[in-house]
C-alpha positions in Angstrom: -10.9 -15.7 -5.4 -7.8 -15.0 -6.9 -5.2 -12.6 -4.4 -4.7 -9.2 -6.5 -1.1 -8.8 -4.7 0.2 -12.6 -6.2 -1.4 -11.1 -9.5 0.3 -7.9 -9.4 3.4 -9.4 -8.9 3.0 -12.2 -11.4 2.0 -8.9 -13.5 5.4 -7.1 -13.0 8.1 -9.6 -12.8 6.9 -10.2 -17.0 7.9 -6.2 -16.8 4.3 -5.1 -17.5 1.7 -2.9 -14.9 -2.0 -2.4 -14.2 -2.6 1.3 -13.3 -6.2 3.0 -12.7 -6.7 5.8 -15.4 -9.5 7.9 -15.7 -11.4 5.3 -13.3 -10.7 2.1 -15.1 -7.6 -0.3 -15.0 -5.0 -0.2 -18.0 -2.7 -2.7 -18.5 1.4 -0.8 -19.4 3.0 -3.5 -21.5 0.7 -5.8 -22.2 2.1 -7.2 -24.6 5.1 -8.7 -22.0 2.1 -10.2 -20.7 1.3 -14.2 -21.6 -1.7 -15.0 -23.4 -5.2 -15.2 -21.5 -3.5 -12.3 -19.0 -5.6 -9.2 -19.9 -8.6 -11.1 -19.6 -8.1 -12.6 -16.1 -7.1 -9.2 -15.1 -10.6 -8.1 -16.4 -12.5 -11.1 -14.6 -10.3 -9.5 -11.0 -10.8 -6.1 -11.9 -12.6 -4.9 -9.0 -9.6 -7.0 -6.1 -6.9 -5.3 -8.3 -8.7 -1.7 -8.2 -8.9 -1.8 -4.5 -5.4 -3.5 -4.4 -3.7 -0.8 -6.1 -5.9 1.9 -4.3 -5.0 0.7 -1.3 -1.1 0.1 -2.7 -1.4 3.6 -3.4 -2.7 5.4 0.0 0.3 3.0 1.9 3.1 5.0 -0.1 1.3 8.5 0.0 0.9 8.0 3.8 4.6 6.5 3.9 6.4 9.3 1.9 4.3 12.0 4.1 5.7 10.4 7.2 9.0 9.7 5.8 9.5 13.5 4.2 7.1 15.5 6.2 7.7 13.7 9.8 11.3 13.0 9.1 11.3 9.6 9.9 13.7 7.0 8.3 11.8 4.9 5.3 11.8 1.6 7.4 10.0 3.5 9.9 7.2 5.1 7.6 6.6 2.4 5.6 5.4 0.2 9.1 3.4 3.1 10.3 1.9 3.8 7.4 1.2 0.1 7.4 -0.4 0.0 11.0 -2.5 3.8 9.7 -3.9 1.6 6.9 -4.5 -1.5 8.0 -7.9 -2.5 9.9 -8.0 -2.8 14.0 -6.7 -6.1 14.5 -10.0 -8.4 16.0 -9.9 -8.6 20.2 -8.5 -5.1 20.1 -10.9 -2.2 20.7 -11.3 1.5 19.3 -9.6 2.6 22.3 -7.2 0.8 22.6 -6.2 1.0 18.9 -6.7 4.7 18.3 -4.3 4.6 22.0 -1.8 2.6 20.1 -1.6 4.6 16.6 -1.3 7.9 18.5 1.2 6.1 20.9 3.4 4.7 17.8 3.4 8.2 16.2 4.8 10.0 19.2 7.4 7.9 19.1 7.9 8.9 15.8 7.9 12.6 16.4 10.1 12.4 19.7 13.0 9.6 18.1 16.6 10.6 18.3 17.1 10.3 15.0 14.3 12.6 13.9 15.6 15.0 16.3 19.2 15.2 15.1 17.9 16.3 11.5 
């Protein structure tokens, strides 16, 4: 199976995109693209979908954490990372919701946030 984040990137360093519209996946620019492109993005469709969806919920939740929380970018972006990502195998619910909460606490009580 092909990885939909190597294909994305492939996808914009030839300055073309794959965006969901209206529930399906368009391709900005395909002409940039080489030939054969468009269809091997349709045989990965559904790995790029979730790809971008997923792509997408990391920057909502970091630019909510970054604006709204007040926390510097590097910050948001690895929290949003951890709030995304699955609990890592060995760890339990416990001891993973324990460490989200834990990691935005910090967040919240940082010197930094609190000199804004």
């Amino acid at each position: 199976m092909a990885n939909p984040a190597k294909i994305m990137e492939r996808i914009r360093a030839h300055g073309a995109n794959v965006v969901i519209d209206g529930g399906r996946l368009e391709i900005v620019n395909k002409a940039k693209l080489p030939p054969g492109a468009a269809d091997f993005v349709r045989q990965n469709a559904k790995s790029i979908a979730a790809f971008l969806d997923r792509e997408a919920e990391f920057e909502e939740r970091a630019a909510v954490i970054e604006f709204d929380g007040g926390a510097p970018r590097e910050w948001a972006e690895q929290f949003a990372q951890f709030c995304i990502d699955h609990r890592p195998e060995g760890v339990n619910d416990l001891d993973w919701s324990w460490f989200i909460t834990r990691c935005g606490q910090i967040i919240d009580e940082a010197p930094e946030r609190r000199a804004a």
